[in-house]
C-alpha positions, -999 to +999 in steps of 0.1 A: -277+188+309-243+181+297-218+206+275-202+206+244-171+194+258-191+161+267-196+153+232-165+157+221-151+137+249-180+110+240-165+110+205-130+107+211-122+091+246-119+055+248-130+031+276-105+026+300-117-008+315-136-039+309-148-064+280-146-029+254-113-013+269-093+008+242-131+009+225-140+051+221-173+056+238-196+061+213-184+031+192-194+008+227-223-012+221-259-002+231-266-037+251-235-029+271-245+006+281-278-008+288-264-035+308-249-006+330-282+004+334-293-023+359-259-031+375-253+007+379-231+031+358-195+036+370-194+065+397-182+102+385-179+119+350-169+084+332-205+072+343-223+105+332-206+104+296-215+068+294-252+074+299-252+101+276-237+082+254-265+060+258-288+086+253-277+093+222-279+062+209-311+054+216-323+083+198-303+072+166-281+108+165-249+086+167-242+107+133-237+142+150-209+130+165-190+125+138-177+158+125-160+159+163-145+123+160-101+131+157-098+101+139-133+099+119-162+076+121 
């Protein structure tokens, strides 16, 4: 399960490494969070956000986020 401080941190904080660094985590493309899914997601709460941010996406509620987003979609 995750809590509401998940989402907003999935909607505001930005990747700190990697091809997408600076990139906030729900704007990170689904084949790169999906790549992480065979080569293993990073270890801690950065690899737990990512996957939910994965989860969201594949469900298509990318939208729900926005109202959280501090700079807007």
């Amino acid at each position: 399960m995750f809590e509401k401080e998940d989402l907003l941190k999935i909607a505001n904080q930005k990747m700190p490494f990697g091809k997408y660094q600076d990139r906030v985590l729900i704007d990170l493309p689904e084949a790169y969070l999906l790549w992480f899914v065979d080569h293993g997601f990073p270890k801690g709460h950065l690899g737990d956000l990512m996957q939910l941010t994965l989860e969201i996406k594949i469900n298509g509620l990318e939208s729900i986020l926005d109202p959280l987003r501090k700079d807007g979609p």
